[in-house]
DOGU-892993 format. One record per residue (C-alpha): residue number from 1; chain; x, y, z. Coordinates in pm, whole numbers, plus 32768, in hexadecimal, padded with zeros to 4 digits. Example, Ala and Ser with C-alpha at 12.3 -4.5 7.8 and 13.67 -1.06 7.14 Angstrom:
! residues 2
+-----+-------+------+-------+------+
!  nr ! kette ! east ! north !   up !
+-----+-------+------+-------+------+
!   1 !     A ! 84CE !  7E3E ! 830C !
!   2 !     A ! 8557 !  7F96 ! 82CA !
+-----+-------+------+-------+------+
//
This chain:
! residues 243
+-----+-------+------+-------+------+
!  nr ! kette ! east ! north !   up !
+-----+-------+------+-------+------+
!   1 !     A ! C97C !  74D9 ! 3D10 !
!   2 !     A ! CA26 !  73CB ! 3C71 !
!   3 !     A ! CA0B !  73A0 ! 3AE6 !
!   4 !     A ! C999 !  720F ! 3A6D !
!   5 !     A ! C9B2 !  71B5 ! 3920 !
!   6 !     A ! C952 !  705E ! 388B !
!   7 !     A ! C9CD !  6F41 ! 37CF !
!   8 !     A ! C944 !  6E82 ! 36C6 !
!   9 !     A ! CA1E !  6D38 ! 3696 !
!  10 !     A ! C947 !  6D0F ! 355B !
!  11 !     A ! C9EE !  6E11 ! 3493 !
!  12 !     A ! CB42 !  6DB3 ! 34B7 !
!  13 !     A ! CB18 !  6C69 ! 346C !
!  14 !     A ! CB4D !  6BEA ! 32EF !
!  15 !     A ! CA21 !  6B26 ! 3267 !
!  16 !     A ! CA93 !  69E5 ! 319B !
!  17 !     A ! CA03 !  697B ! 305D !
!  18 !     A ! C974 !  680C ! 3043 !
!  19 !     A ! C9E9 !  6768 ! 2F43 !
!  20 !     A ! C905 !  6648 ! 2E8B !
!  21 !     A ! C9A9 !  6502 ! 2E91 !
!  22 !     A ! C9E0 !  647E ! 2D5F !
!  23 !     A ! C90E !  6336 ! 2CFD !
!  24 !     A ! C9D7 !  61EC ! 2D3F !
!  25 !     A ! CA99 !  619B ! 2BC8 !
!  26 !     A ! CA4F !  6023 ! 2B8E !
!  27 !     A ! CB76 !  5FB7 ! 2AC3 !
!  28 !     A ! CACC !  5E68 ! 2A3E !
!  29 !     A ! C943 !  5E93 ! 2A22 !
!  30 !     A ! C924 !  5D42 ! 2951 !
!  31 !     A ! C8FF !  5CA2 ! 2A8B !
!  32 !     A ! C818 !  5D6E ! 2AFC !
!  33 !     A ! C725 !  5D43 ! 29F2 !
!  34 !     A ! C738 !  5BDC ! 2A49 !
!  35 !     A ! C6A4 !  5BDF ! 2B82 !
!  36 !     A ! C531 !  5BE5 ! 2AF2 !
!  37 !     A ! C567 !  5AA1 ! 2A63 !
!  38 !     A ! C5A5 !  59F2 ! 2BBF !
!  39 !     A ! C4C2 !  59DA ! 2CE7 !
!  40 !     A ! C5C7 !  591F ! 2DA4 !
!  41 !     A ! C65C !  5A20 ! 2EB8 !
!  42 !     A ! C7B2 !  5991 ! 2EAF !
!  43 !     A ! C7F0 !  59E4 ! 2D44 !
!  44 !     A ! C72B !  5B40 ! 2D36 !
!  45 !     A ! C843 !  5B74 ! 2E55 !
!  46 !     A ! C928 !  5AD9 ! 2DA3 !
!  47 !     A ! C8E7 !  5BC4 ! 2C4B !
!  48 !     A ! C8D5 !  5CBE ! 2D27 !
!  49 !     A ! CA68 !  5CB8 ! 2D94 !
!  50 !     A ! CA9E !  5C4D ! 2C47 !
!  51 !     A ! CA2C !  5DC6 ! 2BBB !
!  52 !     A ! CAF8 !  5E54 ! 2CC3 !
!  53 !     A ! CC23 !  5DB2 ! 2C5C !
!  54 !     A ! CC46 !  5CC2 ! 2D75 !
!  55 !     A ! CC8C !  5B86 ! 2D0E !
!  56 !     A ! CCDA !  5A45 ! 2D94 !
!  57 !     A ! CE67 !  5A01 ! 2DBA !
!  58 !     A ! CEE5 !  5956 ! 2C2B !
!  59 !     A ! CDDE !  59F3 ! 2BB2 !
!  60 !     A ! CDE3 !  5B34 ! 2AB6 !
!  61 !     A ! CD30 !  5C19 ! 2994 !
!  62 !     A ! CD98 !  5CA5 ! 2886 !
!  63 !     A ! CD2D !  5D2F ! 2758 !
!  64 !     A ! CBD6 !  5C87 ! 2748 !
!  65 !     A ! CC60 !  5B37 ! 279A !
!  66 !     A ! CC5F !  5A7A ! 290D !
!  67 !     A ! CDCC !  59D4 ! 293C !
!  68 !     A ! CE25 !  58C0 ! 2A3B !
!  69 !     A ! CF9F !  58D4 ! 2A70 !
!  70 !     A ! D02E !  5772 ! 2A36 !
!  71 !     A ! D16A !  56EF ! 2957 !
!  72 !     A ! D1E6 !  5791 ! 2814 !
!  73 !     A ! D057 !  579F ! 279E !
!  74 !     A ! CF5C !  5805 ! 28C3 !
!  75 !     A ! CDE6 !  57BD ! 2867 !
!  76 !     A ! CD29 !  58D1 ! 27F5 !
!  77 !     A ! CB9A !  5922 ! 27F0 !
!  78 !     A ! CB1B !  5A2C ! 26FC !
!  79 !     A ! CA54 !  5B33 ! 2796 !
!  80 !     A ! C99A !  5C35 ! 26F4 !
!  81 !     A ! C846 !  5BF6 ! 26E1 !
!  82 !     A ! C744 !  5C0F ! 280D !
!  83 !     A ! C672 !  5B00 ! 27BA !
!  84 !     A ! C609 !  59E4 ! 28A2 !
!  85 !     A ! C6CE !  5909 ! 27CB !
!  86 !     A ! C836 !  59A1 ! 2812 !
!  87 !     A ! C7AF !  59D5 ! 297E !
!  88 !     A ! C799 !  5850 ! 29B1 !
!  89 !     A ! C8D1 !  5844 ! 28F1 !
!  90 !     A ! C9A7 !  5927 ! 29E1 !
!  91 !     A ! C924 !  5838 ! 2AFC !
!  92 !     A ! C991 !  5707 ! 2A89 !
!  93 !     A ! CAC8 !  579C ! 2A1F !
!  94 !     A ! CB13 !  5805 ! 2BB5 !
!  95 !     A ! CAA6 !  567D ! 2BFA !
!  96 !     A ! CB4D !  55C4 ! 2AF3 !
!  97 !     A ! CCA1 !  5696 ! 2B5F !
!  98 !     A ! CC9B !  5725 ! 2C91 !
!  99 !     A ! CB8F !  5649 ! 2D4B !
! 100 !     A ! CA99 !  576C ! 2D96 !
! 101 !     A ! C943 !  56DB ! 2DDC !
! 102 !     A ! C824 !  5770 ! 2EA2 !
! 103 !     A ! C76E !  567A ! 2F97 !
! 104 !     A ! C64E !  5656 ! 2EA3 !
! 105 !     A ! C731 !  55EC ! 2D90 !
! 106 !     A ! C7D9 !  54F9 ! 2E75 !
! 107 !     A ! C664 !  5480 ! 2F0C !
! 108 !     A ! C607 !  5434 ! 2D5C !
! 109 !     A ! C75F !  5370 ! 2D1D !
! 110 !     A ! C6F7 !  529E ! 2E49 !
! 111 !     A ! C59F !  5229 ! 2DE3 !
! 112 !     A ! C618 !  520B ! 2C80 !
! 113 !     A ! C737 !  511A ! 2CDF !
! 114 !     A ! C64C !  5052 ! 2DB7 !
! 115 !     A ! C5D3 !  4F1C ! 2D4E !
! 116 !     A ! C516 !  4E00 ! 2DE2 !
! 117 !     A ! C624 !  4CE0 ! 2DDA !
! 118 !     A ! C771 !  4DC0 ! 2E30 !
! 119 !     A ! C781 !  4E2A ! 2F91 !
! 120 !     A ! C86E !  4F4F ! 2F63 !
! 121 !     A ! C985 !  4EEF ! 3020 !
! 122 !     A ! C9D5 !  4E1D ! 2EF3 !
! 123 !     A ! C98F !  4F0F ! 2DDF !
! 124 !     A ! CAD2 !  5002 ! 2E52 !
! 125 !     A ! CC0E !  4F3F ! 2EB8 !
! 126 !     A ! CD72 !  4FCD ! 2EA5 !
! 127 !     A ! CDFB !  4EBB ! 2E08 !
! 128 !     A ! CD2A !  4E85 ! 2CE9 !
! 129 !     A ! CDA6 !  5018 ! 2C58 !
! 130 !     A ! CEA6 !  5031 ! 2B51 !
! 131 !     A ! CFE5 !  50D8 ! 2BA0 !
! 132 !     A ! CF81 !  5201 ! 2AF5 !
! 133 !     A ! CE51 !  522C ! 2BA0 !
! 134 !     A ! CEF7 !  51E1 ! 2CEE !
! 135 !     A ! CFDD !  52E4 ! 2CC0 !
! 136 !     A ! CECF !  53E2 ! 2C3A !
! 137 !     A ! CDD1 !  53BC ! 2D45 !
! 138 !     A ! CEFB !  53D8 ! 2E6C !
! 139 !     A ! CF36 !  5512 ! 2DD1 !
! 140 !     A ! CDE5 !  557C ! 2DDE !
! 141 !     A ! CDB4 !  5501 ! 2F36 !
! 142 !     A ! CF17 !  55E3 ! 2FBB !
! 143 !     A ! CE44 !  571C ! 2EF4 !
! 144 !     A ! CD15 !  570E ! 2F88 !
! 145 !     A ! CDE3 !  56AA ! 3113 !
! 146 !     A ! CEBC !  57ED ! 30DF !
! 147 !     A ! CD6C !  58AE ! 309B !
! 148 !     A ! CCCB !  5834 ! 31A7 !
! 149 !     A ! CDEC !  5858 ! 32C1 !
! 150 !     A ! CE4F !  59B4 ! 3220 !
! 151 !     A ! CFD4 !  5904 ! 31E5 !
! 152 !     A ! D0ED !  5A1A ! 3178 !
! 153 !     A ! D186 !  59A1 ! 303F !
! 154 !     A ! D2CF !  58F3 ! 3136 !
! 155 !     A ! D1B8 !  582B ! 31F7 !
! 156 !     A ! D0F5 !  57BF ! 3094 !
! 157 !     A ! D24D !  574C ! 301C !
! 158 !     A ! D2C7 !  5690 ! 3181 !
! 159 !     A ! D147 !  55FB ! 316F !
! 160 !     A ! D146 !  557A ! 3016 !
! 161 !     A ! D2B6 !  54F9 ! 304E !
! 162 !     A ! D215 !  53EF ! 3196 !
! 163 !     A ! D0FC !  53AD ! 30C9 !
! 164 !     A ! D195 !  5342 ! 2F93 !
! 165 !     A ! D2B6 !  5285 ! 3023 !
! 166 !     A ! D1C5 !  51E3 ! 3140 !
! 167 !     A ! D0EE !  5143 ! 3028 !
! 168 !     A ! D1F8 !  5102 ! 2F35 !
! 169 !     A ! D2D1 !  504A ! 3075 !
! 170 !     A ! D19E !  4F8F ! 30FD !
! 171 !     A ! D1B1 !  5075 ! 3233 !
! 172 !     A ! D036 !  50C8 ! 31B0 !
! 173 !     A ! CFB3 !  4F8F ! 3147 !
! 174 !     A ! CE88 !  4FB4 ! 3060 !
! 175 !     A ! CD70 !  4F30 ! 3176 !
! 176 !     A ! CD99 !  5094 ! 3220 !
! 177 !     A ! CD47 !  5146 ! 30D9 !
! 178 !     A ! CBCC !  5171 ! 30AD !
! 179 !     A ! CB74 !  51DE ! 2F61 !
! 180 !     A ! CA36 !  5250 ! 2EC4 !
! 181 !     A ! CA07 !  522A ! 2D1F !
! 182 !     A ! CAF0 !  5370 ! 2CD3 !
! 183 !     A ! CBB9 !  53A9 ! 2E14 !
! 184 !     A ! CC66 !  5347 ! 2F3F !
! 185 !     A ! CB71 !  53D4 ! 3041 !
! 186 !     A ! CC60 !  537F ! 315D !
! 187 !     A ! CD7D !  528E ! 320F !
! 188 !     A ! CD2D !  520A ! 334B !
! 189 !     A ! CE4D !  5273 ! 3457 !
! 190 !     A ! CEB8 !  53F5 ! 338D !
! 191 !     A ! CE7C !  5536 ! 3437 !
! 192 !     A ! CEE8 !  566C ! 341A !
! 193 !     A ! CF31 !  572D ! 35B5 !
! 194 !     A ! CEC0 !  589F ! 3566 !
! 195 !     A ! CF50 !  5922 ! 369B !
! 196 !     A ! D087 !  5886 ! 369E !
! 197 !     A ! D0C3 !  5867 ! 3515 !
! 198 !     A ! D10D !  56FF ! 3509 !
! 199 !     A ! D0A9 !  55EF ! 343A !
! 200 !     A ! D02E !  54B7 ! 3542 !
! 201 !     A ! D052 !  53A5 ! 3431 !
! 202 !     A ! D058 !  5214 ! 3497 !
! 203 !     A ! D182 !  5145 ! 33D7 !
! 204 !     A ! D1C9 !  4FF4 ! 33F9 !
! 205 !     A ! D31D !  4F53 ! 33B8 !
! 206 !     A ! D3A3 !  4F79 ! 3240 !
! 207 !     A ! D3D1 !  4E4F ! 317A !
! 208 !     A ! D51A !  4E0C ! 3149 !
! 209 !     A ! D58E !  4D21 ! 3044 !
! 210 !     A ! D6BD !  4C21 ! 3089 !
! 211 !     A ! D7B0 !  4C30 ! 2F6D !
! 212 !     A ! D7AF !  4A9A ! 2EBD !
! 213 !     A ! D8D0 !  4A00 ! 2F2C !
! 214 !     A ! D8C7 !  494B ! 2DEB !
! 215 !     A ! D973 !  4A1F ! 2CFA !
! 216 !     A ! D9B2 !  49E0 ! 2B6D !
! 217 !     A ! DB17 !  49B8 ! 2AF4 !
! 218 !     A ! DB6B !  4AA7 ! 2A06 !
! 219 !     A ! DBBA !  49BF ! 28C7 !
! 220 !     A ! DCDC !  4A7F ! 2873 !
! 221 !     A ! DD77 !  4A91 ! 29E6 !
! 222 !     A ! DD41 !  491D ! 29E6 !
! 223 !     A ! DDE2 !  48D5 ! 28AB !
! 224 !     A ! DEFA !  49A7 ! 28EA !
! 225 !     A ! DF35 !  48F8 ! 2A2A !
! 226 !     A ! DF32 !  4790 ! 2983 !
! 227 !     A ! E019 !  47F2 ! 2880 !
! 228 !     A ! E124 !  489A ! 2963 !
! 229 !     A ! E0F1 !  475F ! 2A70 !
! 230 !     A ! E140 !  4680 ! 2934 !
! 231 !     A ! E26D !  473E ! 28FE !
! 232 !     A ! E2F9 !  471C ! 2A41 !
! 233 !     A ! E2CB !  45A0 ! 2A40 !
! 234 !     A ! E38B !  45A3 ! 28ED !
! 235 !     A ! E493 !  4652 ! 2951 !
! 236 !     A ! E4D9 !  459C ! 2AB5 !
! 237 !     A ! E655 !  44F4 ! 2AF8 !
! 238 !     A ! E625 !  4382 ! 2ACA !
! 239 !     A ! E6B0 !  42C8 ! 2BF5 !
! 240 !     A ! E7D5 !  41C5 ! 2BB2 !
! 241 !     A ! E798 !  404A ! 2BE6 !
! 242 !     A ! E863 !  3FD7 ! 2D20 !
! 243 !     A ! E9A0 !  3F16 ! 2C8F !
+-----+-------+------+-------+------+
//
């Protein structure tokens, strides 16, 4: 008669303790407390990734203060109070400077720029901007393209390179730019090809300007040139009469 025993896989096996997962740290709850004071999705989003310390490219916080980083002195925004006031504060600072706006904020500029007499094609034209703004809302514009297409920091740069030196050459002309109050909201003819990583960008001839033919004298070349043809005549051989 043959002897069975049994096993029992239940003893030999080691029994692991769960451990609790620790609550998620939120290293900037400012923003946080800021979402109350907006019923706007976007933004509660927005103040959302904010807490988490995920923010928008040029964009930074430190100690109590919100920095945009541009030139020797970026623009700052104080924030340490969670009040509706600094809420609407923090929102206009990620429009003035970064040209963050949700589709409701966009829909309010449009009816508030409206008017009767203007049809709107006329109340936004490239060529009526300063130079400074020009230069400030093409920056804006590259920003919110390289968020948009997901561009590594080599395509940003090779993207703001065209775009700058297609507008400034006339390769761009201002009738493909269509702007809205605060921001380029696109140019006809750009794209971005995801799959292949190119940039599919219509350019038209540069301008090229013809050097003037006409040149100034320098005044002291010329008188220099008088004085030593002068010279020369003065000290020519006279020619003898015939006898």
């Amino acid at each position: 008669m043959e002897v069975g025993f049994a096993y029992n896989p239940a003893k030999g096996r080691q029994t692991k303790t769960k451990v609790k997962s620790k609550s998620q740290i939120i290293p900037h709850p400012i923003f946080a407390k800021l979402i109350i004071h907006t019923e706007d999705e976007y933004w509660q989003h927005f103040f959302t990734r904010l807490s988490l310390n995920k923010f928008p490219f040029g964009f930074s916080f430190y100690a109590g203060s919100l920095f945009y980083k541009k030139g020797t002195k970026p623009p700052k925004l104080l924030v340490t109070e969670s009040d509706e006031e600094t809420a609407n504060n923090v929102i206009k600072f990620f429009g003035m400077h970064g040209s963050y706006f949700s589709s409701n904020d966009k829909k309010e500029k449009e009816d508030e720029n409206k008017t009767p007499d203007s049809p709107e094609n006329e109340l936004y034209e490239w060529k009526k901007l300063k130079k400074s703004e020009k230069t400030l809302y093409i920056e804006n514009y590259i920003r919110k393209m390289a968020e948009e297409w997901d561009l590594e920091d080599e395509e940003k740069d090779e993207f703001s390179e065209i775009i700058f030196e297609g507008i400034d050459s006339g390769q761009i002309k201002g009738n493909r730019i269509n702007l809205s109050k605060d921001q380029i909201e696109s140019i006809s003819e750009v794209d971005f090809d995801e799959d292949k990583r190119t940039f599919e960008i219509k350019l038209t001839a540069k301008r090229i300007s013809k050097p003037s033919t006409k040149q100034k004298a320098d005044p002291l070349t010329k008188k220099w040139t008088e004085a030593l043809i002068k010279k020369i005549k003065n000290t020519a051989p006279i020619k003898q009469r015939a006898k």
